[in-house]
C-alpha positions as CSV (number, residue, x, y, z in Angstrom):
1,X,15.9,-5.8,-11.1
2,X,15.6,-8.0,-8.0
3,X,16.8,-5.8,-5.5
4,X,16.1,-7.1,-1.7
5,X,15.4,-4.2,0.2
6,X,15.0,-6.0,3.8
7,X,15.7,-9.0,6.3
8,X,14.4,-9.2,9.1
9,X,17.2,-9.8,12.1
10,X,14.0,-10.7,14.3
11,X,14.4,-14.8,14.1
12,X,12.2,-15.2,17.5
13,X,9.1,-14.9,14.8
14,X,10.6,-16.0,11.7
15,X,13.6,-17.5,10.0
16,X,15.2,-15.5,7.6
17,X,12.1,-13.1,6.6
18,X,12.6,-11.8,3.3
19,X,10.9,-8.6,1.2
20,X,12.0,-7.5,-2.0
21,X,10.1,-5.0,-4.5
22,X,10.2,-5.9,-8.3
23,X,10.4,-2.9,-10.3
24,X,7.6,-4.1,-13.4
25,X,7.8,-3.6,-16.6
26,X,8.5,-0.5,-18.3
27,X,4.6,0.1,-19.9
28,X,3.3,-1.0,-16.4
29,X,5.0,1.5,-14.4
30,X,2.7,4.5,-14.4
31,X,0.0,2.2,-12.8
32,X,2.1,-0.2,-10.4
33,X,4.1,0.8,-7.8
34,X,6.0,-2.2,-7.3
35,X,5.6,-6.2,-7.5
36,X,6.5,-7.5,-4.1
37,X,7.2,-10.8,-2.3
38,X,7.5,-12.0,0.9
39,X,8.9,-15.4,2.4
40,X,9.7,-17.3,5.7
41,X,8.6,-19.3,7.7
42,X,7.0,-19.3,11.4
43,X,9.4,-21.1,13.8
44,X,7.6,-19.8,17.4
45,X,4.0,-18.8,18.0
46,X,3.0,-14.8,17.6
47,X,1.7,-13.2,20.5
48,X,0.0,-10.5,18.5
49,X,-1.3,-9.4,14.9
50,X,0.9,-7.6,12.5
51,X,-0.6,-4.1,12.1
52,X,-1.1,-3.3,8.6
53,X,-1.5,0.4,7.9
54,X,-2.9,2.4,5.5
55,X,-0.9,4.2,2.5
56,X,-2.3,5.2,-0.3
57,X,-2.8,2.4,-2.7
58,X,-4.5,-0.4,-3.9
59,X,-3.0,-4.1,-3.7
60,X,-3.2,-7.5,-5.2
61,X,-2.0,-10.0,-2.9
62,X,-1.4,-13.9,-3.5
63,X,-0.5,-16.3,-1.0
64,X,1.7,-19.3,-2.3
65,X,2.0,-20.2,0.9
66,X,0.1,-20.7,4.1
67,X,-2.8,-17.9,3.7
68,X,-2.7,-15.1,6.7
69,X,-5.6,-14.6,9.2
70,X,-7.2,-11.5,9.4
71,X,-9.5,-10.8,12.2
72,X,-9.9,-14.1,13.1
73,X,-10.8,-15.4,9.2
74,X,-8.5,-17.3,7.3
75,X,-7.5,-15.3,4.1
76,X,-8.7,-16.4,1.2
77,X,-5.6,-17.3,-1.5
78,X,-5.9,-14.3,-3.8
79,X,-7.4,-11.0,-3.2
80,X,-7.5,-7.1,-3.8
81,X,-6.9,-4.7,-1.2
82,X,-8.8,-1.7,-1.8
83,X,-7.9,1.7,-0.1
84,X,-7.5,1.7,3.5
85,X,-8.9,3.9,6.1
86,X,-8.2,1.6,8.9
87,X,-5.9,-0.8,10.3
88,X,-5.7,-4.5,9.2
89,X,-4.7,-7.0,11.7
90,X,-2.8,-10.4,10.2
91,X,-1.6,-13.2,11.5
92,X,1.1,-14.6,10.2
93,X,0.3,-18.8,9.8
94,X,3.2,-21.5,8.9
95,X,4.8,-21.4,6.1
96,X,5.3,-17.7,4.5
97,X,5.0,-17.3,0.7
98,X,3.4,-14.2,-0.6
99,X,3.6,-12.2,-4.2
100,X,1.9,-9.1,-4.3
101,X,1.2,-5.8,-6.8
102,X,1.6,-2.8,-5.2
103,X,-0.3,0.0,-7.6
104,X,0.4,3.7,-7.7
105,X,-1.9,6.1,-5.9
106,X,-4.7,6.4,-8.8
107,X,-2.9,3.9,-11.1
108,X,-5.3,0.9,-10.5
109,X,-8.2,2.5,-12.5
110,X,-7.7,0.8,-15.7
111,X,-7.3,-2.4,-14.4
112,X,-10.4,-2.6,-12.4
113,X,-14.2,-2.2,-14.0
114,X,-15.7,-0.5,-11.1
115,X,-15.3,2.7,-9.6
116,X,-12.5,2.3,-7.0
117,X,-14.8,4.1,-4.5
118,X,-16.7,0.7,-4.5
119,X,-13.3,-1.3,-3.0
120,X,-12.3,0.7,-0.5
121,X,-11.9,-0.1,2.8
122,X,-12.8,-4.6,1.6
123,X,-10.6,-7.7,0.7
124,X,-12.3,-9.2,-2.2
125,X,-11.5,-11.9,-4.0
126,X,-9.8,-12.2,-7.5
127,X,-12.3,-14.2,-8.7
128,X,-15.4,-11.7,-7.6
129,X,-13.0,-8.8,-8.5
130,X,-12.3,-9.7,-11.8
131,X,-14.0,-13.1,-12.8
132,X,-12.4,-16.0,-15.2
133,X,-9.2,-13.7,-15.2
134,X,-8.8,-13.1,-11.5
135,X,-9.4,-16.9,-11.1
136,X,-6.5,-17.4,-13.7
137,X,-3.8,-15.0,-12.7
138,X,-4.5,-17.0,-9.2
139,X,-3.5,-19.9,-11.2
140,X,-0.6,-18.8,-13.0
141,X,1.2,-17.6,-9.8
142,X,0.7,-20.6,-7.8
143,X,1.6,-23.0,-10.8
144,X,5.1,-20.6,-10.9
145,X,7.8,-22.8,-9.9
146,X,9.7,-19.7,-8.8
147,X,9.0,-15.8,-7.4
148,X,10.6,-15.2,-11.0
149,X,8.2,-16.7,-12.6
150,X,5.7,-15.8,-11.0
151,X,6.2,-11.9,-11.1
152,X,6.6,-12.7,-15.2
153,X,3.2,-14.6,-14.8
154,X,2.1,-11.2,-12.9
155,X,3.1,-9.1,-15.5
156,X,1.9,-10.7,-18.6
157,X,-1.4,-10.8,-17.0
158,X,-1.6,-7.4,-15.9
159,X,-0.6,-6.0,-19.0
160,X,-3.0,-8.1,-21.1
161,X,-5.2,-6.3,-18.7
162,X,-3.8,-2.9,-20.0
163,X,-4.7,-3.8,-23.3
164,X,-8.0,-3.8,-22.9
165,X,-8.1,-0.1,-21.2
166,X,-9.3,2.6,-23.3
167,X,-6.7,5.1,-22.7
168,X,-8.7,7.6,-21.4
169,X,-7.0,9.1,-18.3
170,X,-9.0,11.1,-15.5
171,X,-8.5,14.8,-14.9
172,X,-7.1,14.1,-11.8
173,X,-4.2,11.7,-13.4
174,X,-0.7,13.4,-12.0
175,X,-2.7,14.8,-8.6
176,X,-1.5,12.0,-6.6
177,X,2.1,12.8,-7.8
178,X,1.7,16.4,-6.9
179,X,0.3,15.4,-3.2
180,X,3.3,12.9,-2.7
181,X,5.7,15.5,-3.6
182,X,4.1,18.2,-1.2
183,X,3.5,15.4,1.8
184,X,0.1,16.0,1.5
185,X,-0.2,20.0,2.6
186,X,-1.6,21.1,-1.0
187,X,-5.7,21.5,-0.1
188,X,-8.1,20.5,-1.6
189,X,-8.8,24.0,-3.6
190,X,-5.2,23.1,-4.7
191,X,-6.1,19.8,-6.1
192,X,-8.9,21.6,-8.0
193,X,-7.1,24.6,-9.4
194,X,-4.0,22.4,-11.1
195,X,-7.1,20.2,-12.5
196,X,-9.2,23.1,-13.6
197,X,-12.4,22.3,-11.9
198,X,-14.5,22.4,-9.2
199,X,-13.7,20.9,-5.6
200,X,-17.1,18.8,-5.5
201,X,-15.8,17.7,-8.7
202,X,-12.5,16.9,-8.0
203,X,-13.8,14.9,-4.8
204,X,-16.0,12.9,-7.1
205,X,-13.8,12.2,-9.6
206,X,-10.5,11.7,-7.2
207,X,-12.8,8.8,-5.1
208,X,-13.8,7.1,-8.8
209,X,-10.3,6.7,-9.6
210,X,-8.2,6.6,-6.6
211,X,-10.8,4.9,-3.9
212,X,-9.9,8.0,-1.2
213,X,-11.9,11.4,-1.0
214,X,-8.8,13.7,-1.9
215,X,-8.7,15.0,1.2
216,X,-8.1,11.5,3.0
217,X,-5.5,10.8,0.7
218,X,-3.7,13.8,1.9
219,X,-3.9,12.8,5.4
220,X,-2.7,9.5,4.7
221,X,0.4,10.6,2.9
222,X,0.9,13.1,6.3
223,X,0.4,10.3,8.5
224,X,3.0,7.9,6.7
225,X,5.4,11.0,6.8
226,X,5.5,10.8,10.4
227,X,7.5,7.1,10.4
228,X,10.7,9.0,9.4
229,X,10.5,10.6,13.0
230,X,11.4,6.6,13.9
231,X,14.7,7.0,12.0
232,X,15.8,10.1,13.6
233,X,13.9,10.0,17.5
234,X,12.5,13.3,16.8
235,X,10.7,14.9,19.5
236,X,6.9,14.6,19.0
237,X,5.6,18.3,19.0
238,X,8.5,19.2,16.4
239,X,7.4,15.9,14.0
240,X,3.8,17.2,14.4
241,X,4.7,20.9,13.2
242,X,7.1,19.6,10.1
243,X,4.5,17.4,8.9
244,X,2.0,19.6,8.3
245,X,-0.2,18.9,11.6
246,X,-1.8,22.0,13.5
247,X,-0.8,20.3,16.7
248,X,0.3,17.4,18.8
249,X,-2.9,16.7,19.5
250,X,-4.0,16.8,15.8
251,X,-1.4,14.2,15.3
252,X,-2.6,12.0,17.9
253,X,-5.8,12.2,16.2
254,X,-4.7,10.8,13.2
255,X,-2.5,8.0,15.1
256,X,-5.1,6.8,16.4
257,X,-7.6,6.8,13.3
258,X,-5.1,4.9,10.9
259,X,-3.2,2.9,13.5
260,X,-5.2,2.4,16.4
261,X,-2.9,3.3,18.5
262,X,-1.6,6.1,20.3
263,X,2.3,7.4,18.7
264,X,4.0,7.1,22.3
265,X,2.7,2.8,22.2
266,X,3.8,2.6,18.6
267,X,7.4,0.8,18.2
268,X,8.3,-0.3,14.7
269,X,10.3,-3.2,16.4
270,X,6.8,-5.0,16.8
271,X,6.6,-4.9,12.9
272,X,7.9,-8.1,11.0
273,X,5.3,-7.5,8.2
274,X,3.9,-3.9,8.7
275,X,7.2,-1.7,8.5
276,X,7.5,-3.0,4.8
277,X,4.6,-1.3,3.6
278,X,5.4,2.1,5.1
279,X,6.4,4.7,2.5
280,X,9.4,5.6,3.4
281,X,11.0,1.7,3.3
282,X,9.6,1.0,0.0
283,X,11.1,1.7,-4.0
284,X,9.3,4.5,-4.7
285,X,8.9,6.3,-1.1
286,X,9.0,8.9,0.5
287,X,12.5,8.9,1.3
288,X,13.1,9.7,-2.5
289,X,11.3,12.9,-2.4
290,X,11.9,16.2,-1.0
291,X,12.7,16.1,2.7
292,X,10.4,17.7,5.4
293,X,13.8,18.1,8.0
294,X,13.2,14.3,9.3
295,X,15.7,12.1,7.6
C-alpha cells in the first residue's frame, strides 16, 4: 500500500525529499485519486519558487510541517485547492511535512456543498470550505503521530463525508475517464453525445461538478501529455502534432497559459516539488493509459 514513487537525488535544496501516493480505501477510490505525502527538510536557501501546474483535479493539502509561501503569503495549515487554470508559485520553508488528497477529475463533488465552479482557480481554507469538519480533519492529521496515521485519520474523515452524499451521480460521471483515455482530443460535441445532451448543457453541468468548462479540462490533459516529451527529448514540432495541437505555435500557446513559461525555458530539473504532480509521474497517470508514441 505504501509504495514510494520518488526521491529526489537533488540534496543542494533538500535532504532526502520524499513523495509517496497512498492508494485510499477501496469505497473512496472512484472520488480520490490518491492520498499523498511529502517530507524533507531545507538545508540551503531556494533561489526561486517551485512551479506548480495545473492538472485536472481538485486537492486537499495539510502542512504538518513548516507551511509553504505562495506569492509572497504564508500558507495557511490546511486548505483546498480548487481547479487550476494557472500556475502556483511555492516556496518551500524549513522543515517539509505535507499530507495531501489528491481527487479524481469530477470525483470531489460529493464531498464539497458548493458547486465546484465556485473553487476554482482559490486556496481556501478547511475551515471556510467545510466548517466544524474542515477544522477537525485539520486536527486529526496534525495530532497523527505518524503519515500512517494520518492518511487513516484522512480516510475515516473523508468517508464519514461520503456518507452523508446522496448518491446521486451527474450525467457527466465517467466523461473525465473518457477524456483521460483520449488525451483530451474528444470535443466538446463528443462529451455531449456519450452524455446524451446538449453542449451548453454539458458545459454547465461539467463546470458544477468538475470546476473546469469541459473544454479546459481537455486542454489541460493535452498540456500535461506533453511532459512525456521530457522522458524521450522529442523534437518539439513532432510532440505538438502527437498531442493533439494544430501547431507548434498552438503549443507554445498553451505553455505559456498553464506554465508561464515558454517549452524551450522549461527544464524538469528545476522541479523538486512540481514534477510530482505531473500526470505521467503519479499512480494513476498517464503513463498507465494508452500511449500517444512518446514513452
Amino acid at each position: 500500500m505504501l509504495a514510494r514513487l520518488f526521491r529526489a537525488e537533488r540534496t543542494h535544496k533538500t535532504d532526502a525529499m520524499i513523495y509517496r501516493e497512498y492508494r485510499p480505501a477501496p469505497n473512496l477510490r472512484p472520488f480520490v485519486e490518491c492520498i499523498w505525502s511529502l517530507a524533507g527538510k531545507i538545508v540551503s536557501p531556494v533561489a526561486e519558487p517551485e512551479r506548480i501546474l495545473p492538472d485536472g483535479c481538485m486537492e486537499l493539502v495539510i502542512h504538518r510541517g513548516e507551511p509553504f509561501r505562495r506569492d509572497g503569503t504564508t500558507q495557511p495549515r490546511s486548505f483546498v485547492v480548487g481547479q487550476m487554470m494557472r500556475p502556483a508559485f511555492v516556496t518551500m520553508t524549513g522543515t517539509i511535512d505535507v499530507i495531501g488528497v489528491r481527487f479524481q477529475p469530477g470525483g470531489a463533488h460529493p464531498f464539497f456543498n458548493v458547486a465546484l465552479r465556485e473553487l476554482s482557480n482559490l486556496f481556501v481554507t478547511t475551515d471556510l470550505t467545510w466548517g466544524t469538519f474542515g477544522g477537525e480533519i485539520e486536527a486529526r492529521v496534525l495530532d497523527a503521530r505518524s503519515i500512517a496515521d494520518s492518511v487513516r485519520a484522512i480516510e475515516n474523515m473523508l468517508q464519514q463525508k461520503l456518507s452523508c452524499w446522496d448518491g446521486a451521480s451527474p450525467r457527466v460521471s465517467g466523461l473525465t475517464q473518457m477524456q483521460i483515455e483520449r488525451g483530451g482530443r474528444l470535443s466538446v460535441r463528443d462529451l455531449a453525445d456519450a452524455a446524451g445532451m446538449s453542449e451548453r448543457q454539458l458545459e454547465r453541468e461539467f463546470n458544477d461538478f468538475v470546476g473546469l468548462t469541459p473544454k479546459s479540462f481537455a486542454r489541460i490533459l493535452r498540456f500535461q501529455r506533453v511532459f512525456r516529451a521530457f522522458e524521450c527529448d522529442a523534437r518539439w514540432v513532432d510532440v505538438a502534432f502527437e498531442c493533439g495541437y494544430y501547431d507548434q505555435a498552438h503549443l507554445i500557446s498553451d505553455f505559456r497559459r498553464f506554465a508561464a513559461s515558454s517549452p524551450a525555458s522549461f527544464h524538469l530539473e528545476q522541479f523538486e516539488i512540481g514534477r510530482h504532480f505531473l500526470r505521467v509521474n503519479r499512480m494513476s497517470g498517464f503513463s498507465k493509459t494508452s500511449s500517444l508514441g512518446l514513452a
